[in-house]
C-alpha positions as CSV (number, residue, x, y, z in Angstrom):
1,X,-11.0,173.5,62.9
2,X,-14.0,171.4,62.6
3,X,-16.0,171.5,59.2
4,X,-19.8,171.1,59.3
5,X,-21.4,169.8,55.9
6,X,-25.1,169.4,55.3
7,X,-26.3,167.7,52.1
8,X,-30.1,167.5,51.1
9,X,-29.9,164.9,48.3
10,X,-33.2,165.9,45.6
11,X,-33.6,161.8,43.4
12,X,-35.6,161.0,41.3
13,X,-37.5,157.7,41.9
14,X,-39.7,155.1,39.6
15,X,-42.8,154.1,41.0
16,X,-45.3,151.2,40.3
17,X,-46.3,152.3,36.5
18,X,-43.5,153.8,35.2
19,X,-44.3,157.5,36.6
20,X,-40.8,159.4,38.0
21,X,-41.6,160.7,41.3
22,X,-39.2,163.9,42.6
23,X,-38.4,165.6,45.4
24,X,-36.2,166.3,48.4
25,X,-34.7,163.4,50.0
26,X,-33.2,163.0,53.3
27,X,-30.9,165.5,55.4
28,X,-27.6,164.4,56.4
29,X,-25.4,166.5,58.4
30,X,-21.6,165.3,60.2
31,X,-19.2,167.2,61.9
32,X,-15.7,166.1,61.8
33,X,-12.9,166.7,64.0
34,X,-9.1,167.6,61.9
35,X,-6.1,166.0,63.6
36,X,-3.1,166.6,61.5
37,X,-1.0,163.3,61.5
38,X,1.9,164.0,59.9
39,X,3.1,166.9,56.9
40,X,0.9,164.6,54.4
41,X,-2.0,162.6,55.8
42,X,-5.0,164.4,57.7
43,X,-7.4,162.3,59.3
44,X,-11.0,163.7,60.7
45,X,-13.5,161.9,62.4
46,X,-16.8,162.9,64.2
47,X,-20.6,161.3,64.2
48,X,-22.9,161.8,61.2
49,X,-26.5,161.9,61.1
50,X,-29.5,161.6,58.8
51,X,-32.9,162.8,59.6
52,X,-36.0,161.9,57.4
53,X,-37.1,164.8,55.5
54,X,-37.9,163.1,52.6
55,X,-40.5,164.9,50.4
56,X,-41.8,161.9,49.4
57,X,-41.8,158.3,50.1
58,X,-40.1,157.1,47.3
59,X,-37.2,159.7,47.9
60,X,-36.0,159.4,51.6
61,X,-35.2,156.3,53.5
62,X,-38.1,157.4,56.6
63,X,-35.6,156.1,59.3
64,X,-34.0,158.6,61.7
65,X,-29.8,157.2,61.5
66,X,-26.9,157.8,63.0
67,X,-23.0,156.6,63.4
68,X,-19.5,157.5,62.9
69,X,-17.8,159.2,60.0
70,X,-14.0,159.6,58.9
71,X,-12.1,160.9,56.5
72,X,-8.5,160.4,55.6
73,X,-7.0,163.0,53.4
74,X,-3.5,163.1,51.5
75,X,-1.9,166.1,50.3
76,X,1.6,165.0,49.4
77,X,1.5,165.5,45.8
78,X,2.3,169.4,45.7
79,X,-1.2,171.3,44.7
80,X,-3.7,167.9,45.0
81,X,-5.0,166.6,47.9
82,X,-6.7,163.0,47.7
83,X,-9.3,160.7,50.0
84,X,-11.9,159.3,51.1
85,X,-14.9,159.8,53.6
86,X,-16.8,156.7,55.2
87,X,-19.8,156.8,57.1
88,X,-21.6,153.6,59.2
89,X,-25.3,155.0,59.7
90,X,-27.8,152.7,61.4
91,X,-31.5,153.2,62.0
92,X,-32.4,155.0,65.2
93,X,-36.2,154.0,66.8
94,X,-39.2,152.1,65.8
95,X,-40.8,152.3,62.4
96,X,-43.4,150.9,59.9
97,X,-40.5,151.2,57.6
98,X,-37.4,148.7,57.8
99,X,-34.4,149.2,59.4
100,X,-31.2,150.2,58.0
101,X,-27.5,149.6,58.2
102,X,-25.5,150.7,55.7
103,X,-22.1,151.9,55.0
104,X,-21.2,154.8,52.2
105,X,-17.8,155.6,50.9
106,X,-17.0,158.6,49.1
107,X,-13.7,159.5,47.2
108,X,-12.3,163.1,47.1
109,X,-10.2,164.6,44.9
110,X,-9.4,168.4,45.2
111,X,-6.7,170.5,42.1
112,X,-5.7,173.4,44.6
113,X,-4.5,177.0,42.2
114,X,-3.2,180.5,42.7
115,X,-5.3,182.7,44.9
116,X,-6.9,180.6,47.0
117,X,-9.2,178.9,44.4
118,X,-9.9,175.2,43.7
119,X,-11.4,172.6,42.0
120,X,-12.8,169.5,43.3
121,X,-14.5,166.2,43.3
122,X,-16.4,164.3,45.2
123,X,-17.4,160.9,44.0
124,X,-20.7,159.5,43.9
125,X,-21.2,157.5,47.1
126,X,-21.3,154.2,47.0
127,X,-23.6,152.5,49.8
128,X,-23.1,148.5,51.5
129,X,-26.2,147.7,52.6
């Protein structure tokens, strides 16, 4: 099983004079590979991508990046199932706009219940530059 996730982040960004300028930011899309490594601990990794599709200046990055991502999951707790994804993106081509490398972490934390149904959270990322 290999899970795709797309994300299309929509922030809100202060400009020169106070004004908040909206919109869509950048796309980011990764596909990661499940390899079960033991009863408890998953671990998934596969490349990740962002492509600028910004709506506005202020609200994308304007750099094509791309890298590896990983997650490590834990489900040993009976009905729970904890970890963390981590992404390394760097800035693809030439640009008028600087390049980046950054790193992003995110945690997860999933409550699993009867029928199939669950609740979940995943952490704001937080980005190295």
């Amino acid at each position: 099983v290999a899970p795709v996730n797309s994300e299309i982040d929509v922030p809100e960004a202060k400009v020169p004079g106070g004004q908040l300028n909206g919109g869509f930011g950048d796309t980011q899309v990764f596909d990661l590979f499940i390899l079960p490594v033991s009863k408890d601990i998953t671990l998934g990794i596969g490349p990740v991508a962002i492509f600028p599709t910004a709506t506005a200046r202020t609200t994308g990055q304007g750099r094509y990046q791309a890298g590896p991502a990983t997650v490590v999951l834990y489900s040993g707790i009976p009905k729970w199932q904890l970890g963390v994804l981590a992404q390394e993106l760097f800035s693809i081509g030439a640009d008028d706009r600087p390049s980046t490398h950054q790193m992003i972490y995110q945690p997860i934390i999933t409550r699993h219940f009867e029928k199939g149904w669950y609740a979940g959270f995943r952490g704001q990322p937080s980005v190295i530059d």
